[in-house]
N, C-alpha and C positions, 0 to 999 in steps of 0.2 A: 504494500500500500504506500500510497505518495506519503513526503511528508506533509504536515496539514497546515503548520506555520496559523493556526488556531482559525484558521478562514472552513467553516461550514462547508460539509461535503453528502452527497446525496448519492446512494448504492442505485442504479436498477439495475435491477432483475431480471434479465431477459428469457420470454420463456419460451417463443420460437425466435428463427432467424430475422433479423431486420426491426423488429418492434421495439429494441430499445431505441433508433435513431428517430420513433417519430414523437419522442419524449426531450431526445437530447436536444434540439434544434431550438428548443423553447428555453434550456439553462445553457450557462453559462461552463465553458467545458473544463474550465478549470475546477468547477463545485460537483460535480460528475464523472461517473464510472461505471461502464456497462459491463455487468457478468452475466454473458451466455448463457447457462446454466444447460440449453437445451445440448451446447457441442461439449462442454467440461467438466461438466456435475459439481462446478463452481460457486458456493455461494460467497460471499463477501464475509471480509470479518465483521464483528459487530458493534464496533467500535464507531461507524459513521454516523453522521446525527440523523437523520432520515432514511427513511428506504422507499423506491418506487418499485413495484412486480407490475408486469407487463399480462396483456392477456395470452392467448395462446392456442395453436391450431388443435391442438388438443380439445375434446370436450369431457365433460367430467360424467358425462351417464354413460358414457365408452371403456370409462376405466379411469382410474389413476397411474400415472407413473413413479417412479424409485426416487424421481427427481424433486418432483411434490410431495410425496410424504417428506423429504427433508425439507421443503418448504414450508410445511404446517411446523417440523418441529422447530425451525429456525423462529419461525413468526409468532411462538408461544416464547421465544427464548429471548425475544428483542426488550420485552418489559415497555416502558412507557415512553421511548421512540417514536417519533411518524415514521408513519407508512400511507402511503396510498397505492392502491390497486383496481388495476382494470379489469373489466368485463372477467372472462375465465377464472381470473385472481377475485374479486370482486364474489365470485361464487367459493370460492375454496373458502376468503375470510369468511363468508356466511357460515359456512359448515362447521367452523375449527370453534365457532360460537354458537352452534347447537342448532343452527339452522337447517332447511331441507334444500336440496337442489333438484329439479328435473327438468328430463325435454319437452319441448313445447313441441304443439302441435307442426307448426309452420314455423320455420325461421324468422327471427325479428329484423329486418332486414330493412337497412336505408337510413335519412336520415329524419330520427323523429323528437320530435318536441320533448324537453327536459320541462318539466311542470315543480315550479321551487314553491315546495311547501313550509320550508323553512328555514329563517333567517342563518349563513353560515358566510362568514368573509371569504368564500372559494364564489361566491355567486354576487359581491359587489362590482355593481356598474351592469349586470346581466337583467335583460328581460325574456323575454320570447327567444329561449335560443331551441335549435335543434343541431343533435351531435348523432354522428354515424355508429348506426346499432348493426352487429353481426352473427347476435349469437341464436343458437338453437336449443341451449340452456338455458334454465333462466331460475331466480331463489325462486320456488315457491312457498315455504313460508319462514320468514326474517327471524333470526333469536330473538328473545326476548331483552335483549339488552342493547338492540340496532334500535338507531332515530332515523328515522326516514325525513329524509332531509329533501330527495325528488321522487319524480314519480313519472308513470304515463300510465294512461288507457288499458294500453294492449303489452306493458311488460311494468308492472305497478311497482318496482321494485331498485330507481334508477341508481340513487344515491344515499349509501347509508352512512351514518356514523358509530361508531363507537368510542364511547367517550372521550376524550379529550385528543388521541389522540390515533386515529384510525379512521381513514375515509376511504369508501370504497364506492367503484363507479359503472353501470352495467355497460354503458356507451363507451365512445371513445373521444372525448374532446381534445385530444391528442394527436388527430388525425385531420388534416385539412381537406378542404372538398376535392385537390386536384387527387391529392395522393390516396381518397378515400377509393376514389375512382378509379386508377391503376391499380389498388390493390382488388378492386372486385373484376377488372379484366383477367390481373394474373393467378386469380384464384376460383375462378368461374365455373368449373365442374365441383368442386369442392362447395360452393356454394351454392349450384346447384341441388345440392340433397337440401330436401324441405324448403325447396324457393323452384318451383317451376318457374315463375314469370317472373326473370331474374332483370330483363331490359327493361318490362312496362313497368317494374319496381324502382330501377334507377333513375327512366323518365321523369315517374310521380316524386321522386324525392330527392334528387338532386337539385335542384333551384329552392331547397330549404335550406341550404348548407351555405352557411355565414363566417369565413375565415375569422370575422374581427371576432365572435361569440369566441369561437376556439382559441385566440389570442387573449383575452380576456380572463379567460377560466383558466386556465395553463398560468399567465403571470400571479390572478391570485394564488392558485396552489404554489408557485416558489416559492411565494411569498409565505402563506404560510406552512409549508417542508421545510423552509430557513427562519422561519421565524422563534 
């Protein structure tokens, strides 16, 4: 590990190829360091003052890997650290706190309205945002110790907390409209399982996708990971 010269440093987690760089673009790369985990069974020491975990092409009603159980045991280990975690991670914190996960019917797919239930400085300056949702999992019911901070319709479960210092997020406001869209070209039979109408889906909900929302929500979270 770098030395830190007492300057704030933020772990992610990477749990397939590529998903930590669409975290990194938004810090500072001096406060940052991405471990693979999916190519080195690498995790971080736990010495950093934050941690981000990425989501991942993995889904959890498929199975767990060797890789993840040391990530539940690493994330009981971290003690009262931030963390934030996306989508697939986002479902693991649910479980690791006594929550349920399952597949949904249809993949949640595109970009859909984050609905702010309540007041969290990751969501100053935000109104009406929508951030690109991919998953085929999703909580179905929250521990008892998550605050539901967002929500939608058709995946009730966007944004949780746990107490002071663990926010988890099912979407990806990490991902901007151009690159959400390359990633659903390059990933397009894969997302086709549970999304038959994968174009007239992209049609419908690409023109919801607001880079500035994703700028926004991204700086408050450094803000508060280094806060």
């Amino acid at each position: 590990m770098k030395v830190r010269n007492n300057v704030k440093e933020i772990a992610i987690i990477e749990n397939s190829p590529g998903l930590g760089n669409y975290f990194i673009k938004f810090l500072d790369k001096n406060q940052c360091e991405i471990f693979p985990v999916w190519k080195n069974n690498q995790l971080p020491n736990k010495d950093y003052d934050s941690f981000i975990f990425t989501g991942d092409f993995n889904n959890i009603s498929d199975g767990l890997l060797l890789i993840h159980n040391a990530e539940i045991e690493f994330v009981k280990s971290i003690n009262e650290k931030k963390i934030f975690a996306s989508c697939f991670f986002h479902q693991i914190i649910g479980l690791i706190f006594g929550g349920s996960v399952g597949k949904r019917e249809n993949r949640f797919f595109g970009w859909h309205r984050m609905i702010i239930e309540e007041s969290h400085p990751i969501f100053n300056g935000l109104k009406e945002s929508y951030f690109l949702n991919l998953n085929i999992d999703e909580i179905k019911t929250p521990p008892k110790n998550a605050e539901i901070l967002a929500t939608n319709p058709d995946c009730t479960y966007q944004v949780l907390q746990y107490g002071e210092n663990i926010l988890t997020c099912q979407s990806h406001p990490e991902i901007l409209q151009q690159e959400g869209l390359e990633s659903i070209k390059e990933y397009r039979n894969a997302l086709l399982n549970g999304c038959p109408n994968l174009d007239e889906m992209v049609n419908q909900t690409k023109d919801f996708a607001d880079d500035e929302s994703n700028e926004i929500f991204m700086s408050n979270l450094t803000t508060w990971l280094l806060g």
